[in-house]
Backbone atoms as SQL, in Angstrom:
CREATE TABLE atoms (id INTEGER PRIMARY KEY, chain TEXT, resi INTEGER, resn TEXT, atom TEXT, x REAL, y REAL, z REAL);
INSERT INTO atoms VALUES
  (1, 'A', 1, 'UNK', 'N', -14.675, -20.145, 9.542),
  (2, 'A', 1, 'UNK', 'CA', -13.460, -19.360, 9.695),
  (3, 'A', 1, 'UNK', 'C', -13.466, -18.209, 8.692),
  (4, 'A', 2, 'UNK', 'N', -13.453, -17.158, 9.152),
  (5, 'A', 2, 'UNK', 'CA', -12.963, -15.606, 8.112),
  (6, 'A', 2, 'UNK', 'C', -12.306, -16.033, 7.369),
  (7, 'A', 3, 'UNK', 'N', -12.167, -15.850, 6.146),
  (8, 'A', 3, 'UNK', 'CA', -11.338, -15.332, 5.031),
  (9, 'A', 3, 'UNK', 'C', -10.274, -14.313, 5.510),
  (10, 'A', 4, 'UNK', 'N', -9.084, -14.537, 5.203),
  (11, 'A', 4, 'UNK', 'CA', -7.805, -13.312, 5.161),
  (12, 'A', 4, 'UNK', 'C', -8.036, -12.608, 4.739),
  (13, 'A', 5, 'UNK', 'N', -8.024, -11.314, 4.744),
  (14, 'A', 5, 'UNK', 'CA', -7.759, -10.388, 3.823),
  (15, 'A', 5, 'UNK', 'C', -7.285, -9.970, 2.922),
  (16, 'A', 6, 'UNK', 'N', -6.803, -10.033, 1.773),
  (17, 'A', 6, 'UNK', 'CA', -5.684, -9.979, 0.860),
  (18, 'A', 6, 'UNK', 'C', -5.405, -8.636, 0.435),
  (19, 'A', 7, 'UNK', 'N', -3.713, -8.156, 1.059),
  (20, 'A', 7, 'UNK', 'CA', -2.891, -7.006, 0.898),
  (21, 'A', 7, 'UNK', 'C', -2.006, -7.443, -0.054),
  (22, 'A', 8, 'UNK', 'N', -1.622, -5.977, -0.873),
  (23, 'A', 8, 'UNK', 'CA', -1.507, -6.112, -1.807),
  (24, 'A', 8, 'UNK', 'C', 0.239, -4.657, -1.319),
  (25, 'A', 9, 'UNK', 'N', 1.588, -5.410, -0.955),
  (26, 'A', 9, 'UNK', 'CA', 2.600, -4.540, -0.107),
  (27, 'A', 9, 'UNK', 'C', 3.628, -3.629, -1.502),
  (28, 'A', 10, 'UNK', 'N', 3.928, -3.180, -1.933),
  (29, 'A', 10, 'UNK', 'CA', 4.251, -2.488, -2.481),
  (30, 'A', 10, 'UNK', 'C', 5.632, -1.743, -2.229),
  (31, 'A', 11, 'UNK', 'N', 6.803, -2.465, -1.658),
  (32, 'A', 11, 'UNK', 'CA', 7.684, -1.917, -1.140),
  (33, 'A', 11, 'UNK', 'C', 8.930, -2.588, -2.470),
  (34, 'A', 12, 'UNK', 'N', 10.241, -1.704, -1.827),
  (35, 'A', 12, 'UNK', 'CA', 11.126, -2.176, -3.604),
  (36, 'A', 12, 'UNK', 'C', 12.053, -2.290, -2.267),
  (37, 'A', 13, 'UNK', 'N', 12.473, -2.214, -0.987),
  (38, 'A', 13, 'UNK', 'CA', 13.351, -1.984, -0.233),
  (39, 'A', 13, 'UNK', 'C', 13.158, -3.626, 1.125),
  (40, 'A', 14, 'UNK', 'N', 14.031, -4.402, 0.619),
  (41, 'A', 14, 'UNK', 'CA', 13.514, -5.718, 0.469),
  (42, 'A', 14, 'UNK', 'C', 13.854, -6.223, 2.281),
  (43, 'A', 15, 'UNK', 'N', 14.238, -5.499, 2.683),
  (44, 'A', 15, 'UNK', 'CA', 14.516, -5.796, 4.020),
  (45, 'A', 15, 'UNK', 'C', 13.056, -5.496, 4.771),
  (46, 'A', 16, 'UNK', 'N', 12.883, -4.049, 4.800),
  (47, 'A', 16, 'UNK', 'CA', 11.439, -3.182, 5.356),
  (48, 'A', 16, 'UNK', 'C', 10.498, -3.905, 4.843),
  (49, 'A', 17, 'UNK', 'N', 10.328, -4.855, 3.530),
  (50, 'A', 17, 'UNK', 'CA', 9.397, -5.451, 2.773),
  (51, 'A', 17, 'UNK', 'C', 8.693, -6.772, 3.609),
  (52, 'A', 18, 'UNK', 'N', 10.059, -7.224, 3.868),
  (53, 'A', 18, 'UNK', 'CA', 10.032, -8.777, 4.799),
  (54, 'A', 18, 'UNK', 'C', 9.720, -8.343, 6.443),
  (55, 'A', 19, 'UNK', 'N', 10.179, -7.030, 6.716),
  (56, 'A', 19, 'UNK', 'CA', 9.741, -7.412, 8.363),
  (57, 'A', 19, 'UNK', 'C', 7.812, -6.716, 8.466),
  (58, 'A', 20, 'UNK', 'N', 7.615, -6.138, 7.233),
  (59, 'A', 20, 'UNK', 'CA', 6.404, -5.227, 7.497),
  (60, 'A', 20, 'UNK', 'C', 5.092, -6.741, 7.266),
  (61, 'A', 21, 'UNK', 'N', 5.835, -7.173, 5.857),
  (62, 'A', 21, 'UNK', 'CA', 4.679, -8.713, 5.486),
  (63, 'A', 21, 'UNK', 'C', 4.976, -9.829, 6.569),
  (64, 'A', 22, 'UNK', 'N', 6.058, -9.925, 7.596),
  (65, 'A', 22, 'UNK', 'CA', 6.047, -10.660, 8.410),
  (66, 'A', 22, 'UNK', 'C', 4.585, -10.097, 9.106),
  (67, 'A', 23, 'UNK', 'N', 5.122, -9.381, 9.958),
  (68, 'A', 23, 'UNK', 'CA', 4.358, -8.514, 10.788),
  (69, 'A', 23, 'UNK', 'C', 2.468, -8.184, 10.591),
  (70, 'A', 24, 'UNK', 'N', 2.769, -8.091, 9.254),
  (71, 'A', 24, 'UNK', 'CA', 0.947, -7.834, 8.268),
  (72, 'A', 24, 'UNK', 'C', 0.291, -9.742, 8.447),
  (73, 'A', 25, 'UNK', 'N', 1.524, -10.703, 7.871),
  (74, 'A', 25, 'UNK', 'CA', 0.970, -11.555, 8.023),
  (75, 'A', 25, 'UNK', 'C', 0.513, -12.356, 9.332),
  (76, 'A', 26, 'UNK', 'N', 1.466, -12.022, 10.525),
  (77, 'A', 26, 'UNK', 'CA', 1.070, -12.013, 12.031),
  (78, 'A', 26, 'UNK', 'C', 0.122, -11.751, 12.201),
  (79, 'A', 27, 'UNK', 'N', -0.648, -10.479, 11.937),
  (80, 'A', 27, 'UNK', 'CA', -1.556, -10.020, 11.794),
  (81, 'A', 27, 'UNK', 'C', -3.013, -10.275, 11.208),
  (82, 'A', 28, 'UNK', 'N', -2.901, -11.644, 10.398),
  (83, 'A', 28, 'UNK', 'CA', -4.101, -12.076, 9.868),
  (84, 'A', 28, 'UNK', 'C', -4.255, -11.845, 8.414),
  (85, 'A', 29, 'UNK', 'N', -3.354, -11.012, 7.696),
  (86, 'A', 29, 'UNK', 'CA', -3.516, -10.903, 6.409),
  (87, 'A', 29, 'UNK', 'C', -2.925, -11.569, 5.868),
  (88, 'A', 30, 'UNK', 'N', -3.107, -11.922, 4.225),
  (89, 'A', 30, 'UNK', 'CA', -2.791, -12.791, 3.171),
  (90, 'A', 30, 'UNK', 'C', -2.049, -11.761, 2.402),
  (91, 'A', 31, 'UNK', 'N', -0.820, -11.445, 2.444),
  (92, 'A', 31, 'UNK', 'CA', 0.079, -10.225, 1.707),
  (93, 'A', 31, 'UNK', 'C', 1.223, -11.126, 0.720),
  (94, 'A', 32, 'UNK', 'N', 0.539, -10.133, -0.335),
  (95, 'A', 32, 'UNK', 'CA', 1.175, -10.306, -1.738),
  (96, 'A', 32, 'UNK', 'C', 2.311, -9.003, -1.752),
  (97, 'A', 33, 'UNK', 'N', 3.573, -9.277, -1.762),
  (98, 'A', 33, 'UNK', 'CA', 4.585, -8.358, -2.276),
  (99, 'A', 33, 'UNK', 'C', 5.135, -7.958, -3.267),
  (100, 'A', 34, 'UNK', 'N', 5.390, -6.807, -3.683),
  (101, 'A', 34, 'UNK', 'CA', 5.688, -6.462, -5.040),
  (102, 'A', 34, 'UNK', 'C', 6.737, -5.436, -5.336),
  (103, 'A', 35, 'UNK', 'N', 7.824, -5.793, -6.074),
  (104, 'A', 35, 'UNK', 'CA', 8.843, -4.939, -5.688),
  (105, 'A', 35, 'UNK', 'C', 9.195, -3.542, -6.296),
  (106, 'A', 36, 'UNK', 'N', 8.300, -3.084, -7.351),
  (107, 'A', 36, 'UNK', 'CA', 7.818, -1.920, -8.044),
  (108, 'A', 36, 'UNK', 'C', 6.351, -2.279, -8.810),
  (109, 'A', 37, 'UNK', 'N', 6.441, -1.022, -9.437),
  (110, 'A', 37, 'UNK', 'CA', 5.281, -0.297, -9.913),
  (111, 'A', 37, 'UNK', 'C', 4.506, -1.265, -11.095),
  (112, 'A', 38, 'UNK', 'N', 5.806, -1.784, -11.828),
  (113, 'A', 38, 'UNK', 'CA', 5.631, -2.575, -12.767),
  (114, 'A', 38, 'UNK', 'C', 4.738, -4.172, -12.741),
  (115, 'A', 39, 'UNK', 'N', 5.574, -4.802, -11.449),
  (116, 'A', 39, 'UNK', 'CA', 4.520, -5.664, -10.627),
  (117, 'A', 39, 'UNK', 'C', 3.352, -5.722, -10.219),
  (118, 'A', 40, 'UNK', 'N', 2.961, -4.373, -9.471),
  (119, 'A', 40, 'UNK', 'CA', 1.801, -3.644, -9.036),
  (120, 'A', 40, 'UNK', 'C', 1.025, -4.439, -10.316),
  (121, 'A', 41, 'UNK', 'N', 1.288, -2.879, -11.641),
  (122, 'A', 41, 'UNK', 'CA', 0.255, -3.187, -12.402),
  (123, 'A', 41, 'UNK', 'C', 0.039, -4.331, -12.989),
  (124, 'A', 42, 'UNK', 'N', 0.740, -5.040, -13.020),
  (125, 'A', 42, 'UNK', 'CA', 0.338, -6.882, -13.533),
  (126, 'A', 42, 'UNK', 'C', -0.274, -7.479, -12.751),
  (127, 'A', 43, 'UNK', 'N', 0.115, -7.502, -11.077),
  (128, 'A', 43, 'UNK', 'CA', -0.782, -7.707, -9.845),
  (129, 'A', 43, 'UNK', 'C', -2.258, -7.476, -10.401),
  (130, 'A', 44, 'UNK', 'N', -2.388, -5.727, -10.593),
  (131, 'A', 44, 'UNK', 'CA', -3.419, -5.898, -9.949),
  (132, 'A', 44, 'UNK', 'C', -4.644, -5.811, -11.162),
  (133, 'A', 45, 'UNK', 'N', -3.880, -6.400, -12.623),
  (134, 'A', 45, 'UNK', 'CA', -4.833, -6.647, -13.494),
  (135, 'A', 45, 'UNK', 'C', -5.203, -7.862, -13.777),
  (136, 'A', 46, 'UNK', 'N', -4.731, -8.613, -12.497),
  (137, 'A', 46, 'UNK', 'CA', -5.396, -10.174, -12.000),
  (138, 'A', 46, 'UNK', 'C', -6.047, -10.203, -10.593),
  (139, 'A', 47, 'UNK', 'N', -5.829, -9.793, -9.512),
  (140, 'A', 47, 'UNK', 'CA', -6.513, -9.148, -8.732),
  (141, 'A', 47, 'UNK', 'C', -6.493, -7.992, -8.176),
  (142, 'A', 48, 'UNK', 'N', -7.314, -8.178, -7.013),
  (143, 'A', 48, 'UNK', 'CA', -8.429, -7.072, -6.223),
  (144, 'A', 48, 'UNK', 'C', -8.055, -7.131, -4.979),
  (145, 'A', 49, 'UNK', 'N', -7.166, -6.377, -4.156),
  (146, 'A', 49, 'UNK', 'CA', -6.581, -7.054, -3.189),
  (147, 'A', 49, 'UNK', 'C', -7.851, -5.722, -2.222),
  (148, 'A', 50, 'UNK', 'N', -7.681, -6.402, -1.145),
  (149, 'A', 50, 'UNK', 'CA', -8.772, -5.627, -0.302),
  (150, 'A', 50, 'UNK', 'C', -8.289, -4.287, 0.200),
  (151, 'A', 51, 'UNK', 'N', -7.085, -3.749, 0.217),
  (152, 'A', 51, 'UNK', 'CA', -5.967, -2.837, 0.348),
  (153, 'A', 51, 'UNK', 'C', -4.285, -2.840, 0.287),
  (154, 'A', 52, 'UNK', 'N', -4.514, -1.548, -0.237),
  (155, 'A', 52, 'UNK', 'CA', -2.826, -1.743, -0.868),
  (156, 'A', 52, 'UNK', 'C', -1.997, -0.713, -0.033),
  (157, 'A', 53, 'UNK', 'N', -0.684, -1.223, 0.315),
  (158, 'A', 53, 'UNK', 'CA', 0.266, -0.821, 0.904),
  (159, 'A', 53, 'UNK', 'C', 1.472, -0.246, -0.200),
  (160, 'A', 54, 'UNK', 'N', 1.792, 1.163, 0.009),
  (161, 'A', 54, 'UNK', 'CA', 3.005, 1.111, -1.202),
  (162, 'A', 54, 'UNK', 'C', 3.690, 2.471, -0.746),
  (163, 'A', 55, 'UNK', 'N', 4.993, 2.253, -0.776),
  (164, 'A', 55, 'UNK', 'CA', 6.344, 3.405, -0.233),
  (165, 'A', 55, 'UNK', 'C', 5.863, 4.544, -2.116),
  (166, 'A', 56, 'UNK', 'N', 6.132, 5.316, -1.670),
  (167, 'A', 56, 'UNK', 'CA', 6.053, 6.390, -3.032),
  (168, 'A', 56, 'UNK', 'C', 6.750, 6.525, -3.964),
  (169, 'A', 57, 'UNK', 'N', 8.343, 6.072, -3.493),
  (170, 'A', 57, 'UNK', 'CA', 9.457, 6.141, -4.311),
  (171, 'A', 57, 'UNK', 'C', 10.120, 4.713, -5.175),
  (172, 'A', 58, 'UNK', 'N', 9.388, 4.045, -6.657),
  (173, 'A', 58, 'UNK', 'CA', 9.526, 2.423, -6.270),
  (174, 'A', 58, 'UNK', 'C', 10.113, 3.082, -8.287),
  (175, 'A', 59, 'UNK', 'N', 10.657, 1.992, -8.244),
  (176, 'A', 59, 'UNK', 'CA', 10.923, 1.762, -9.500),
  (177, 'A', 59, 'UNK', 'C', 9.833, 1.445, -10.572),
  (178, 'A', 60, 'UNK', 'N', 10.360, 2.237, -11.539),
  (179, 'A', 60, 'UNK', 'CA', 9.157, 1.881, -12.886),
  (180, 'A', 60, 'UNK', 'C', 7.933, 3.127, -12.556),
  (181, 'A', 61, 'UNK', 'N', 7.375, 3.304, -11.291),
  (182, 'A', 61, 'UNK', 'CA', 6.266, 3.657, -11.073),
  (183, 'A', 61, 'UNK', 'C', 5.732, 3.619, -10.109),
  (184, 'A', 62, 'UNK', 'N', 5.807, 5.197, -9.650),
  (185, 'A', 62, 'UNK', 'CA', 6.120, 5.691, -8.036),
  (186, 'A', 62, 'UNK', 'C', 4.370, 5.526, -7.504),
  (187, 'A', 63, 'UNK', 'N', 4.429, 5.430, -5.979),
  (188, 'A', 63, 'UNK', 'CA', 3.592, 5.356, -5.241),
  (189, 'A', 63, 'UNK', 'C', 2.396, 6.484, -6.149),
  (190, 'A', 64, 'UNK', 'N', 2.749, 7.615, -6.566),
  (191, 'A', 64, 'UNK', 'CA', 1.420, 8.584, -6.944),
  (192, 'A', 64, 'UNK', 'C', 1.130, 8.303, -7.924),
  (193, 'A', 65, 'UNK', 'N', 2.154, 7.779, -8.901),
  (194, 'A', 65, 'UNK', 'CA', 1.506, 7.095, -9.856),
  (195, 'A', 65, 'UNK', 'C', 0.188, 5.984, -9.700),
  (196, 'A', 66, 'UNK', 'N', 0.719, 5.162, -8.653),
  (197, 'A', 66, 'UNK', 'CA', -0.172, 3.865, -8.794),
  (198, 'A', 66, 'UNK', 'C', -1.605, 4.477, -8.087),
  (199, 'A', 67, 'UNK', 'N', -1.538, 5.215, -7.057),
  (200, 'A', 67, 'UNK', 'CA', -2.703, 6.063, -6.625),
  (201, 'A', 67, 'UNK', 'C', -3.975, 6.854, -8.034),
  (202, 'A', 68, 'UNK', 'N', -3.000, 7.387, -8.892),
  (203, 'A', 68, 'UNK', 'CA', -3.642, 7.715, -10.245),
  (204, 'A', 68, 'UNK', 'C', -4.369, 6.541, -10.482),
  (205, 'A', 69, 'UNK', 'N', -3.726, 5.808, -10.599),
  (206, 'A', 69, 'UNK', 'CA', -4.115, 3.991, -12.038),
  (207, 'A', 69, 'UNK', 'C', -5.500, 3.555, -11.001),
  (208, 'A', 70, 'UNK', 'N', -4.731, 3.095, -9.547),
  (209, 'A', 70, 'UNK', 'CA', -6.234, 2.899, -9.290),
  (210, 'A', 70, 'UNK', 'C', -7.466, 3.543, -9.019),
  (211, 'A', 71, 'UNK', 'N', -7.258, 4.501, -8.740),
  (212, 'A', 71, 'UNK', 'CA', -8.291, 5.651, -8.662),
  (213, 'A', 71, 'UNK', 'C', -8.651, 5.772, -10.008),
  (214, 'A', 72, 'UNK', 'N', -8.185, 6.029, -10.793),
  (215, 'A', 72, 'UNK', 'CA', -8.372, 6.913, -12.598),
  (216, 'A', 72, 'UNK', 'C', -8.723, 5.810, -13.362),
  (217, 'A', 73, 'UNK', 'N', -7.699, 4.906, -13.617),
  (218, 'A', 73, 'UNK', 'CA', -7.492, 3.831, -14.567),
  (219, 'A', 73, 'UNK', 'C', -8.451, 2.582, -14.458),
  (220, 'A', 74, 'UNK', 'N', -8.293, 2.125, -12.278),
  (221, 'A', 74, 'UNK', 'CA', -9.430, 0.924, -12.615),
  (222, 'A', 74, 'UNK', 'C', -10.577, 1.299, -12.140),
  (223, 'A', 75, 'UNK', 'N', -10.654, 3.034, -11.924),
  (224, 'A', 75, 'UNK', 'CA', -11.742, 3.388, -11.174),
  (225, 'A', 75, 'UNK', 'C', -12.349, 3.066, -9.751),
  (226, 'A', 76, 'UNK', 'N', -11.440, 2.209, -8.990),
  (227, 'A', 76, 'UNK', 'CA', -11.377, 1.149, -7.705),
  (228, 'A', 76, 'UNK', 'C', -11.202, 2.241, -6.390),
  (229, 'A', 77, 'UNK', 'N', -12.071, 1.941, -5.239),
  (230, 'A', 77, 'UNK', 'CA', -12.069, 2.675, -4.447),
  (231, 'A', 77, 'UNK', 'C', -11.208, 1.770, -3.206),
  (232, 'A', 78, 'UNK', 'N', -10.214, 0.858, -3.485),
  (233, 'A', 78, 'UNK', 'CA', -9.504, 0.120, -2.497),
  (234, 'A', 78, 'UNK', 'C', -8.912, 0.774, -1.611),
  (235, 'A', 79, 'UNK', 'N', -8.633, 0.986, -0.621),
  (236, 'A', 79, 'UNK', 'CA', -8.146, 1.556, 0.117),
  (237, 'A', 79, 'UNK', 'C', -6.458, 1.593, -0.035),
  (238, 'A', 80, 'UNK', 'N', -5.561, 2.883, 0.157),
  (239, 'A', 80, 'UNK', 'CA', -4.249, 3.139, -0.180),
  (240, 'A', 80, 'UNK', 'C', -3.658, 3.820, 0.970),
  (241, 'A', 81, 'UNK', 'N', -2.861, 3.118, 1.573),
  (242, 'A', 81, 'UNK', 'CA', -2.362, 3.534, 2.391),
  (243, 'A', 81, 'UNK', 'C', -0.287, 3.635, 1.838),
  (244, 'A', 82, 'UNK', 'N', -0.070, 4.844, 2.312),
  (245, 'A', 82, 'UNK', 'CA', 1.262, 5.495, 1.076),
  (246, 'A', 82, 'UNK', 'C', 2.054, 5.175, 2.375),
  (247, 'A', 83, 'UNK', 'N', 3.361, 4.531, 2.570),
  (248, 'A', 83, 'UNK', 'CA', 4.616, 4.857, 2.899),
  (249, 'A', 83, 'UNK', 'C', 5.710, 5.484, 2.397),
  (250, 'A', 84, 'UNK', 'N', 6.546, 5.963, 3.084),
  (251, 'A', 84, 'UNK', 'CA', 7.684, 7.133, 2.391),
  (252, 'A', 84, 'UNK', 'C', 8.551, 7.681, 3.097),
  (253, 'A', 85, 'UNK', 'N', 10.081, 7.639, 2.738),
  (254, 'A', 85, 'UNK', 'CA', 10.792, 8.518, 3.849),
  (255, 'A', 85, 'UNK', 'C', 10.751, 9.740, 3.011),
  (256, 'A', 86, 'UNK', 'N', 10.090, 9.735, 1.884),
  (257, 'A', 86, 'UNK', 'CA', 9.987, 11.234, 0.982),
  (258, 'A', 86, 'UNK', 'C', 8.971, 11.825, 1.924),
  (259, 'A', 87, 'UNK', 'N', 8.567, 12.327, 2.878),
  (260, 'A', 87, 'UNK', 'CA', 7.558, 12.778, 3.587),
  (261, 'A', 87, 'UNK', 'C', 7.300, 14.075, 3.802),
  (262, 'A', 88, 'UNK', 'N', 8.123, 14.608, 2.450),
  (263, 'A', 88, 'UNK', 'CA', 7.789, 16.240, 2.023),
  (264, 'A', 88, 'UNK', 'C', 6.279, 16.338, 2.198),
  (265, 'A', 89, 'UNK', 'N', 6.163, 17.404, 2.306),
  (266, 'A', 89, 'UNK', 'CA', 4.543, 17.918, 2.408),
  (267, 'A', 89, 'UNK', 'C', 3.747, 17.583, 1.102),
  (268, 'A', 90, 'UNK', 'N', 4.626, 18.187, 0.125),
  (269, 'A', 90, 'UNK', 'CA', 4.274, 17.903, -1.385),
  (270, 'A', 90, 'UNK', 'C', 3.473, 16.431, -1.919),
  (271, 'A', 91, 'UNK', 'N', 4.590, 15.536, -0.980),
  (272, 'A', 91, 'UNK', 'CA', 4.124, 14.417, -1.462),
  (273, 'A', 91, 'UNK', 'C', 2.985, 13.952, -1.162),
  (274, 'A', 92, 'UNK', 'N', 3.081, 14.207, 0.062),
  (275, 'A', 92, 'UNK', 'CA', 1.714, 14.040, 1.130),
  (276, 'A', 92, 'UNK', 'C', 0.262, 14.323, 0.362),
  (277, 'A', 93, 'UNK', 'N', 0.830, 16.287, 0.221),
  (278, 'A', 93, 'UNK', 'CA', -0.780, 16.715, -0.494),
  (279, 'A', 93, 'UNK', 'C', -0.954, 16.138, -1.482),
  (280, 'A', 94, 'UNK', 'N', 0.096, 15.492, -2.631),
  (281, 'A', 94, 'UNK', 'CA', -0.628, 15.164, -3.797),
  (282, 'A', 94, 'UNK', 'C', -1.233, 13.655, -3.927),
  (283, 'A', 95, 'UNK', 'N', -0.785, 12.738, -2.520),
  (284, 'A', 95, 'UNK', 'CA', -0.569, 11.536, -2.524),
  (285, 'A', 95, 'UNK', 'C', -2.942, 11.499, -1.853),
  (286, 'A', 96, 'UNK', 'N', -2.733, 12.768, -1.385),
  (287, 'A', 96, 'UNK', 'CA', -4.307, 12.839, -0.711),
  (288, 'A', 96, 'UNK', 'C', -5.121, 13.259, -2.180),
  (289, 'A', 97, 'UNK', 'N', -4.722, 14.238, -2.696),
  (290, 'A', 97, 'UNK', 'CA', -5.379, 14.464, -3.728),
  (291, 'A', 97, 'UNK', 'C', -5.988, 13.796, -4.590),
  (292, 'A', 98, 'UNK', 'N', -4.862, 12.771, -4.683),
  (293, 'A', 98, 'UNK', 'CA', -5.369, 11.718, -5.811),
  (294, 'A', 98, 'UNK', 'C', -6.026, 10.725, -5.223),
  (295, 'A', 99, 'UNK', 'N', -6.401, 10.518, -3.627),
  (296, 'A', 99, 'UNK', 'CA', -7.098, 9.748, -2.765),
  (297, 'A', 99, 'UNK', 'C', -6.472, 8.698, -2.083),
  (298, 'A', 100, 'UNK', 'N', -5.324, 8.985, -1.934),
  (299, 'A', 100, 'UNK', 'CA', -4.748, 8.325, -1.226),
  (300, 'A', 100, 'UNK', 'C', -5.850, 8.171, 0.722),
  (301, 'A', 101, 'UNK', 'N', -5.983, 7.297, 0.808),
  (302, 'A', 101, 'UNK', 'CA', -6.711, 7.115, 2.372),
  (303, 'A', 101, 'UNK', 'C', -6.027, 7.541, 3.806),
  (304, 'A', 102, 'UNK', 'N', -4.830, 7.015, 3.707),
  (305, 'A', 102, 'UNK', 'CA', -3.304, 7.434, 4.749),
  (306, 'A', 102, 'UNK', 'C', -1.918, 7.489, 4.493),
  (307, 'A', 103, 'UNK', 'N', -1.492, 7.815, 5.108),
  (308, 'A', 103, 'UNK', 'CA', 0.327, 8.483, 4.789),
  (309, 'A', 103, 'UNK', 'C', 0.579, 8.103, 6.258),
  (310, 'A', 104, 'UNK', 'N', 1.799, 7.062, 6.074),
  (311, 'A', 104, 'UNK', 'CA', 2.872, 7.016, 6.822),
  (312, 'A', 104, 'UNK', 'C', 4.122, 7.448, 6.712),
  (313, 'A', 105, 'UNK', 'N', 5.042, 8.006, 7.806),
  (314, 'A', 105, 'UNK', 'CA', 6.529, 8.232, 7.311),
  (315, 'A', 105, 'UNK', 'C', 7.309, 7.382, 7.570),
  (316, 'A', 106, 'UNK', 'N', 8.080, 7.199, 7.190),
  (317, 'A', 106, 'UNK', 'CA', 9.553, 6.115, 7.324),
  (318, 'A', 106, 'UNK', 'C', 10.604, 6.732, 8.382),
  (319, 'A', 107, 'UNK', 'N', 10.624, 5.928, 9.570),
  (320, 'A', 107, 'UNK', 'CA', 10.972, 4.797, 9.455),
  (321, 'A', 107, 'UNK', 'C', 9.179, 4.514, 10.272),
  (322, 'A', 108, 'UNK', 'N', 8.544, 3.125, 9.198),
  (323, 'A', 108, 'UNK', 'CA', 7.479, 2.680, 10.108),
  (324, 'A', 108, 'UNK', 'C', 7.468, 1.597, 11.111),
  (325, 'A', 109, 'UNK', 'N', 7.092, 2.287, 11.838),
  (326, 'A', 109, 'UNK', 'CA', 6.407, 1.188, 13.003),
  (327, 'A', 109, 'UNK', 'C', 5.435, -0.139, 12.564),
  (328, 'A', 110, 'UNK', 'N', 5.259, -1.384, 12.118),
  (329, 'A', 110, 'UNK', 'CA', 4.576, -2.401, 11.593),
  (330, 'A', 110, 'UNK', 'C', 3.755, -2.739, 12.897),
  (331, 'A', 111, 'UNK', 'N', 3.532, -2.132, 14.294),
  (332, 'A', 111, 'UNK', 'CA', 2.596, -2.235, 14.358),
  (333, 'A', 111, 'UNK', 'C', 1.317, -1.051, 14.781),
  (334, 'A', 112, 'UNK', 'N', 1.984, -0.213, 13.977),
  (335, 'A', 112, 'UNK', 'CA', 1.216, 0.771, 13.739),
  (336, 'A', 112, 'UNK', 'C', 0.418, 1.027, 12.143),
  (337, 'A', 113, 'UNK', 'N', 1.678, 0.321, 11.408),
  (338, 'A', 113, 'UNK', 'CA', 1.114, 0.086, 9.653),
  (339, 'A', 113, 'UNK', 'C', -0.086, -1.277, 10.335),
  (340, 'A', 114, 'UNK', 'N', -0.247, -1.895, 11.177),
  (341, 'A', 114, 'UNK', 'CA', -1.297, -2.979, 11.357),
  (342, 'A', 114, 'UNK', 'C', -2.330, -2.501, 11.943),
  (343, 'A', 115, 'UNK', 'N', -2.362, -1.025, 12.578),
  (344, 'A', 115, 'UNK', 'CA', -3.653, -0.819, 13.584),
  (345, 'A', 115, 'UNK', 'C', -4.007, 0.503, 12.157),
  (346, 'A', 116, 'UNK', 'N', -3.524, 0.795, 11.673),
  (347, 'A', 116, 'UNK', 'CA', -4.150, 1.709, 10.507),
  (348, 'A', 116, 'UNK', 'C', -4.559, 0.836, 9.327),
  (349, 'A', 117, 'UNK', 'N', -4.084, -0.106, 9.105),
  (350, 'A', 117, 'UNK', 'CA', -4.822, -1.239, 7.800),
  (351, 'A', 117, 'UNK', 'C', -6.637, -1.761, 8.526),
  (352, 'A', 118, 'UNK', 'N', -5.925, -1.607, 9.672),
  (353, 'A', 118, 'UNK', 'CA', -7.257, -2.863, 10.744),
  (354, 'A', 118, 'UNK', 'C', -8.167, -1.193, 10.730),
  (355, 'A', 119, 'UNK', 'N', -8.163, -0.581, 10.789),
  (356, 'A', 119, 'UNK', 'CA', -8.912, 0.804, 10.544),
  (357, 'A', 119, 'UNK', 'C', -9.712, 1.433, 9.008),
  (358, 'A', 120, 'UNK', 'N', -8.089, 0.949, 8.148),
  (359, 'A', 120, 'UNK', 'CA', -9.102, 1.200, 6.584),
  (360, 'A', 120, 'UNK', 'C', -10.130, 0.426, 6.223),
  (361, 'A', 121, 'UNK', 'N', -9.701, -0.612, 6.913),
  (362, 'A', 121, 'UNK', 'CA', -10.454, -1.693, 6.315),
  (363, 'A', 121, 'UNK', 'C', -11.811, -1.753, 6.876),
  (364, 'A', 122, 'UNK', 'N', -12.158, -1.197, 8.103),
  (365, 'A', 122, 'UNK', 'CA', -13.262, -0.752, 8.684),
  (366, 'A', 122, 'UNK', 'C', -14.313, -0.175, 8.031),
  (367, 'A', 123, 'UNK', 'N', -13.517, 0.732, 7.386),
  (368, 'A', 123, 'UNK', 'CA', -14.263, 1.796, 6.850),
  (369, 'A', 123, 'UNK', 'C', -14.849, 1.099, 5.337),
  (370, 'A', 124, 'UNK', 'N', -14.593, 0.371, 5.320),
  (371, 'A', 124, 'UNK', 'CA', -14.906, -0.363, 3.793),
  (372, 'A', 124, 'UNK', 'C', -16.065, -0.962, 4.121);
């Protein structure tokens, strides 16, 4: 039997949090939730989740932040896929810059956040 995948959800908005990790976990993944930035980084200086899911706007330490840390900080090429109803352009370009992999806007579709995870993860 495959191994799950282990996602790593990143949402602070606890309703969208529960129907997206329902939905991710329907889906076959093993999703760890985290309700800011602060979590994140304790997360993920115990693990390695195979891709991370995270809205941009979170307490403690916004989505571009955490794009920096893992890109910069653990040097990790995990795949990042950004949610956001901030879906200014701005955010977008800087959320790519720093390597972000994909950008969704809010309000998301979960099973469209499931056929773009089942895609990053391809590419890995």
């Amino acid at each position: 039997m495959e191994e799950k995948k282990q996602l790593l959800l990143a949402e602070d908005d606890e309703l969208l949090a529960s129907l997206l990790s329902y939905r991710l976990q329907k889906g076959g993944y093993e999703v760890s939730h985290m309700r800011d930035g602060k979590e994140v980084k304790e997360h993920l200086a115990e693990n390695t989740p195979d891709i991370i899911v995270s809205d941009i706007m979170m307490p403690y330490f916004s989505g571009i932040e955490l794009i920096d840390f893992v890109r910069n900080e653990l040097g990790s090429k995990i795949p990042i896929i950004i949610i956001s109803s901030a879906g200014n352009e701005e955010n977008v370009l800087t959320a790519f810059e720093l390597g972000a992999n994909d950008f969704i806007s809010k309000p998301v579709s979960p099973t469209e956040l499931l056929v773009r995870v089942a895609r990053e993860l391809k590419k890995v």
